[in-house]
MOPAC internal coordinates of N, CA, C and O (Angstrom, degrees):
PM7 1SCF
backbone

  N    0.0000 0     0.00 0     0.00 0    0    0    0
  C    1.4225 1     0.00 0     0.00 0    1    0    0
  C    1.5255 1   108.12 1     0.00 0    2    1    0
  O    1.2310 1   119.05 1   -49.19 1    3    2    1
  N    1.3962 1   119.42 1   130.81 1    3    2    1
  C    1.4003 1   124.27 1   160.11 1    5    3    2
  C    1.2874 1   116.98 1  -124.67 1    6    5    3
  O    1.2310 1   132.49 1   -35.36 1    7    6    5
  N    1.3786 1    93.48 1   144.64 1    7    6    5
  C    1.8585 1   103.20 1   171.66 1    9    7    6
  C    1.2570 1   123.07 1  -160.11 1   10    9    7
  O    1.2310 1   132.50 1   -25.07 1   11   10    9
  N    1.7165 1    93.45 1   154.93 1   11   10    9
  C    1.9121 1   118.27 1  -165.10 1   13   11   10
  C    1.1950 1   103.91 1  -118.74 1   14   13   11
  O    1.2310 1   128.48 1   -13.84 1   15   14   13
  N    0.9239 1   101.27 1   166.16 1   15   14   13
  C    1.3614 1   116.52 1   140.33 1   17   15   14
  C    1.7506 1   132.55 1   -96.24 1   18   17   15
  O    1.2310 1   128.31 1   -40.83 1   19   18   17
  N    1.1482 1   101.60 1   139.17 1   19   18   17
  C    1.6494 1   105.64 1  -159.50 1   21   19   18
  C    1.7681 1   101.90 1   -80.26 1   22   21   19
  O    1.2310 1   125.74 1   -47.99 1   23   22   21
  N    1.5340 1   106.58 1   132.01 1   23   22   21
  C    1.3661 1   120.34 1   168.54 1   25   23   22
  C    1.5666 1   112.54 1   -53.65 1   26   25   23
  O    1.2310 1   120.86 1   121.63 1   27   26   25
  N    1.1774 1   115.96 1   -58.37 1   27   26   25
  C    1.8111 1   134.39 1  -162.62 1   29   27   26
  C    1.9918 1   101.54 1   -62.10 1   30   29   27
  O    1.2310 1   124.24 1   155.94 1   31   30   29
  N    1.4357 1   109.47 1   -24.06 1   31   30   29
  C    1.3605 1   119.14 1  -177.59 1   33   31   30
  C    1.5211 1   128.36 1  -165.81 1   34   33   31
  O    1.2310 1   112.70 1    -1.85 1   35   34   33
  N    0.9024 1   131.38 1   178.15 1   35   34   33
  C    1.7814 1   141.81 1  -171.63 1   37   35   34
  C    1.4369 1    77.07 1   -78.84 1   38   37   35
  O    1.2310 1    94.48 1   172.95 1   39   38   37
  N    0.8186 1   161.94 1    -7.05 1   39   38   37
  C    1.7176 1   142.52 1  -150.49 1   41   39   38
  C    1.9679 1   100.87 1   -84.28 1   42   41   39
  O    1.2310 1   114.80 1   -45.97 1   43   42   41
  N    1.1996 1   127.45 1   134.03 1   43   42   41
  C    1.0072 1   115.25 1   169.08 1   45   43   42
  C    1.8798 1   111.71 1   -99.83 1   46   45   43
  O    1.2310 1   126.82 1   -40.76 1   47   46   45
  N    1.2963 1   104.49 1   139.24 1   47   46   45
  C    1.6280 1   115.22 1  -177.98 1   49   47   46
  C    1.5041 1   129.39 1  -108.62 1   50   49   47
  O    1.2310 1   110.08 1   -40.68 1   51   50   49
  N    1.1863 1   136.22 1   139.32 1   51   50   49
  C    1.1681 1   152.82 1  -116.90 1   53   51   50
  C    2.0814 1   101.18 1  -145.94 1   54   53   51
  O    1.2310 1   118.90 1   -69.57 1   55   54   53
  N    1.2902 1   119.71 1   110.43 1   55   54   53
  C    1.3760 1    89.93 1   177.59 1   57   55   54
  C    1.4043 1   101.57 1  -135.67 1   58   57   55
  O    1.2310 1   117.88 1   -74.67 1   59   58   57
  N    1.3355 1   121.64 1   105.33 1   59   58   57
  C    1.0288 1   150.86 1  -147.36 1   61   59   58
  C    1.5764 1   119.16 1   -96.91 1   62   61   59
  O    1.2310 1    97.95 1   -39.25 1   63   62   61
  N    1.2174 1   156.99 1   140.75 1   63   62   61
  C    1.4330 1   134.64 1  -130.33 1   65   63   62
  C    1.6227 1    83.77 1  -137.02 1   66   65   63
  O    1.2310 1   114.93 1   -37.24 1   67   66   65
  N    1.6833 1   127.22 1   142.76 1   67   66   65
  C    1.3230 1   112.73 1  -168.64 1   69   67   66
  C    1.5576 1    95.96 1  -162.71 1   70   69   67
  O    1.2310 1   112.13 1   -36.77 1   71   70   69
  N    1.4073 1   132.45 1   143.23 1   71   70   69
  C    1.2210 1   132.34 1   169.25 1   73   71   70
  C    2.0255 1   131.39 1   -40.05 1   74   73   71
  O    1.2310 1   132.69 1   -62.42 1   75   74   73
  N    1.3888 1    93.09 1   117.58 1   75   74   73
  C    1.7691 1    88.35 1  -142.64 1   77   75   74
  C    1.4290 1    89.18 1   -67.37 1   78   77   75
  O    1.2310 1   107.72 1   125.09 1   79   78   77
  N    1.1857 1   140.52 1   -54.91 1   79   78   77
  C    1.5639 1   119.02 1   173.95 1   81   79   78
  C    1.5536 1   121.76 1   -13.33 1   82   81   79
  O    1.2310 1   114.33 1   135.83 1   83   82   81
  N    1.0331 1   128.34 1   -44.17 1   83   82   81
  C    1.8171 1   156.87 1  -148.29 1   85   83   82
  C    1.8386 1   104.25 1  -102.67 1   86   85   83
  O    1.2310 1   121.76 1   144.97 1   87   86   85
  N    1.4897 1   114.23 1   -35.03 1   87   86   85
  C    1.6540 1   113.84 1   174.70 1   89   87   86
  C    1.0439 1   118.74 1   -42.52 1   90   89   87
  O    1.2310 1   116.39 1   119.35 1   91   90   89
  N    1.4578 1   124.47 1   -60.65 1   91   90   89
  C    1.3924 1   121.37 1   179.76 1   93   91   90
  C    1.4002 1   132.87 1   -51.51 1   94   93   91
  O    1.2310 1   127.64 1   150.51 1   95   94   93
  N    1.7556 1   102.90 1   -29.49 1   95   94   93
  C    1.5477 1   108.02 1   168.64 1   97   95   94
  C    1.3000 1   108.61 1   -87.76 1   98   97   95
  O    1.2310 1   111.56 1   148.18 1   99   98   97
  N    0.9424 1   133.50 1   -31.82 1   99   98   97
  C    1.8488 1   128.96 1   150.42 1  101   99   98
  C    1.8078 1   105.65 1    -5.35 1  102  101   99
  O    1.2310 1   137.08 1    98.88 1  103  102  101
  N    1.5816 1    84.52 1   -81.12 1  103  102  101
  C    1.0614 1   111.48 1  -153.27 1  105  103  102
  C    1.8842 1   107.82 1   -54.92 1  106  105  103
  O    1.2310 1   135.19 1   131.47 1  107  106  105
  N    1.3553 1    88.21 1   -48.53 1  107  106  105
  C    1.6840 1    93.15 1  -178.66 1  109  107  106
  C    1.3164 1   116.64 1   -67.81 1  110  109  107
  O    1.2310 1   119.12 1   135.00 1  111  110  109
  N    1.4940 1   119.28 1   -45.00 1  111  110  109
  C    1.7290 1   124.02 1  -178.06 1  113  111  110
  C    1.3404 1   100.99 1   -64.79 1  114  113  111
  O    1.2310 1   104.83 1   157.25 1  115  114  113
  N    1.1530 1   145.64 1   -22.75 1  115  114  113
  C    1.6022 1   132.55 1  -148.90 1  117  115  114
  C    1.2652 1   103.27 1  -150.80 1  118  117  115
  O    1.2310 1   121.96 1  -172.23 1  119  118  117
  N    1.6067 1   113.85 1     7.77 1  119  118  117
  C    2.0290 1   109.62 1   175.89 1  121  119  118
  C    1.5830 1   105.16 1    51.89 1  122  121  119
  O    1.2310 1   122.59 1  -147.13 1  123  122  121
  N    1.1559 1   112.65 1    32.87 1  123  122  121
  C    1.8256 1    97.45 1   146.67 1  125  123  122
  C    0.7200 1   130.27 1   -64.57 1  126  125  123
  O    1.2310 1   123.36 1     6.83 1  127  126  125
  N    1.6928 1   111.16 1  -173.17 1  127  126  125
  C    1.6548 1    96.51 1   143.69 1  129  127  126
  C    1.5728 1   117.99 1  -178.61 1  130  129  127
  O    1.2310 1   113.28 1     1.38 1  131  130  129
  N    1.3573 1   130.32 1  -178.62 1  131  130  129
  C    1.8525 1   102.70 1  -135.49 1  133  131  130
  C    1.2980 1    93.40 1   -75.17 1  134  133  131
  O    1.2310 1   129.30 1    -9.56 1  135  134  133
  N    1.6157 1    99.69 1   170.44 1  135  134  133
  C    1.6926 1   111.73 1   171.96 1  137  135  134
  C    1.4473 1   115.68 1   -44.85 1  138  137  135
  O    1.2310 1   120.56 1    -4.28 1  139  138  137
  N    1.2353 1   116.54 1   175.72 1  139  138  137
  C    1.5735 1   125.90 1  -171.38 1  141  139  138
  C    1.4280 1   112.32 1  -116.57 1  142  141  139
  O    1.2310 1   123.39 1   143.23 1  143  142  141
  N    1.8595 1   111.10 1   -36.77 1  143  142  141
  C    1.0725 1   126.49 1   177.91 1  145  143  142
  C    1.3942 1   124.23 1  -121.79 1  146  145  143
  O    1.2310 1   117.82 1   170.95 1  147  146  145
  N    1.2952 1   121.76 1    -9.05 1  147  146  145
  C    1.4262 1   125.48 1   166.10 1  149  147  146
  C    1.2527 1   129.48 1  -129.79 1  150  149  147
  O    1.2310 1   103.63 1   -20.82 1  151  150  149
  N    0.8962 1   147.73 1   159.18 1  151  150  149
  C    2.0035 1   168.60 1  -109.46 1  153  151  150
  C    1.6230 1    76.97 1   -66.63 1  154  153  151
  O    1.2310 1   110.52 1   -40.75 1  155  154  153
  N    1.1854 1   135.43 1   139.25 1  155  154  153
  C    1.5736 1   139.64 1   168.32 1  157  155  154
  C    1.5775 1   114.15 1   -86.35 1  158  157  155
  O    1.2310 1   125.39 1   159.27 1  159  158  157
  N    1.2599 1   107.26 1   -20.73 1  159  158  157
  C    1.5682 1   142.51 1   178.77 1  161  159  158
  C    1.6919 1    94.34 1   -52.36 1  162  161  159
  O    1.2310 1   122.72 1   118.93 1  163  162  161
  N    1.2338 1   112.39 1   -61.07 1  163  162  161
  C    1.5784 1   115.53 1  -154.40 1  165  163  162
  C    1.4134 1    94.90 1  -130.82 1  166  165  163
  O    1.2310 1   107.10 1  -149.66 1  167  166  165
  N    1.5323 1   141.64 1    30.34 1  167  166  165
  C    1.3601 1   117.78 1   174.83 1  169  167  166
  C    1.2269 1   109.06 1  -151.90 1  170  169  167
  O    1.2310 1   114.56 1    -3.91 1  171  170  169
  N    1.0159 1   127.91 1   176.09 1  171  170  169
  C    1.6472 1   123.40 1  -156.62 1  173  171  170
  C    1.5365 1    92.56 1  -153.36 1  174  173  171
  O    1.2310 1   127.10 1   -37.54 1  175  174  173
  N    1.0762 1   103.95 1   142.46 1  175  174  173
  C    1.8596 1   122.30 1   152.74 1  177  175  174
  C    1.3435 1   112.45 1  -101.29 1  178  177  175
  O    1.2310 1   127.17 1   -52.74 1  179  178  177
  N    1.5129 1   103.81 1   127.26 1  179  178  177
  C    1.7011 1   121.70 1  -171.98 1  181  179  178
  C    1.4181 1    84.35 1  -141.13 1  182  181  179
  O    1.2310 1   130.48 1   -47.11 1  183  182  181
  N    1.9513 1    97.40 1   132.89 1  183  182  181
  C    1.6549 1    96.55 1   176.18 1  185  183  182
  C    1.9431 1    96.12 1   -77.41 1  186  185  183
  O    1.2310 1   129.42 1   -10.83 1  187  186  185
  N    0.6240 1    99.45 1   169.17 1  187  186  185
  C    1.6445 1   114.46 1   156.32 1  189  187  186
  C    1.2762 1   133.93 1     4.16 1  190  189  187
  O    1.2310 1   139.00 1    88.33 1  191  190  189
  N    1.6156 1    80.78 1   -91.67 1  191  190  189
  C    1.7500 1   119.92 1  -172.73 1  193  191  190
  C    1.5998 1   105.89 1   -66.60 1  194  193  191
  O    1.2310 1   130.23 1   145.52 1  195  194  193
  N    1.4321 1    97.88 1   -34.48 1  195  194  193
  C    2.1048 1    78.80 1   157.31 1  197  195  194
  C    0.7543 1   144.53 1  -134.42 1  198  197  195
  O    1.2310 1   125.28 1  -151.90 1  199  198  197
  N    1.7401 1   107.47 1    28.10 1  199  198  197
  C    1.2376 1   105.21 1   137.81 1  201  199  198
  C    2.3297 1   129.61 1   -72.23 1  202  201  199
  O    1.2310 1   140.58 1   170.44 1  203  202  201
  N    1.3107 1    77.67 1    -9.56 1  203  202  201
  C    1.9573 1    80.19 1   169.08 1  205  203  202
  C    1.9418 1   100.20 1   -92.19 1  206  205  203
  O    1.2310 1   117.58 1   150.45 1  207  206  205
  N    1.2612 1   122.20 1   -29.55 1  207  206  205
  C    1.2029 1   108.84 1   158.67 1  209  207  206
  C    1.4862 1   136.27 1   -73.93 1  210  209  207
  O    1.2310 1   126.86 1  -162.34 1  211  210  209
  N    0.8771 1   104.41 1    17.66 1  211  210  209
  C    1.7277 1   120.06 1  -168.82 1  213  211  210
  C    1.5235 1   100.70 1  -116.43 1  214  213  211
  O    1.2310 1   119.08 1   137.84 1  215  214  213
  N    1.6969 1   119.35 1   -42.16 1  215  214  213
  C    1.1763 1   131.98 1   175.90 1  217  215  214
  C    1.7666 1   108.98 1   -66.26 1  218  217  215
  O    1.2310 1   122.25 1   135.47 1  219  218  217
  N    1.4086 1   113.31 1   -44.53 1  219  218  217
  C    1.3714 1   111.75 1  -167.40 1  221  219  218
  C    1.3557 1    96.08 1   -98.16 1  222  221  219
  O    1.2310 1   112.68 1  -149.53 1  223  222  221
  N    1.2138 1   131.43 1    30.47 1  223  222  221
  C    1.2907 1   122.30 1   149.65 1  225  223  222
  C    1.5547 1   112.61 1    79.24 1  226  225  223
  O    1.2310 1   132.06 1  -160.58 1  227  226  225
  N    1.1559 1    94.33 1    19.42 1  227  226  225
  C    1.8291 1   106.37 1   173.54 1  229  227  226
  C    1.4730 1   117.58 1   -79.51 1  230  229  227
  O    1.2310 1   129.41 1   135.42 1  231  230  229
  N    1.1635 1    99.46 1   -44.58 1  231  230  229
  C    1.5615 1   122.70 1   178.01 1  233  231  230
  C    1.8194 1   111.91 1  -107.89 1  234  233  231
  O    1.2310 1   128.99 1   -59.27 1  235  234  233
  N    1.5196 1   100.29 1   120.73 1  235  234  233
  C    1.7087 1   108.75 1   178.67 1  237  235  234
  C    1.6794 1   102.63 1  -102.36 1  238  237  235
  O    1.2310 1   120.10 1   180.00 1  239  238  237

């Protein structure tokens, strides 16, 4: 896992490592979208806030 903080906004970002077959539906089911700084192949950008909503069971 790596994380920034985002230039474009206060938003803090999350880049999360995920089966590269599987990115694209990442991306489409849940409006991600690919990493910024690592392999785009296998990693994802998730702001923050849901990835702690994803943890507490806010997000299925």
């Amino acid at each position: 896992m790596f994380f920034y903080q985002s230039d474009e906004s206060v938003m803090s970002i999350m880049e999360v490592q995920a089966e590269s077959d599987m990115i694209s539906n990442y991306i489409e089911m849940y409006h991600l979208a690919p990493a910024k700084y690592m392999n785009q192949k296998h990693w994802l950008a998730v702001p923050a806030d849901v990835v702690y909503e994803m943890e507490n069971g806010r997000i299925s």
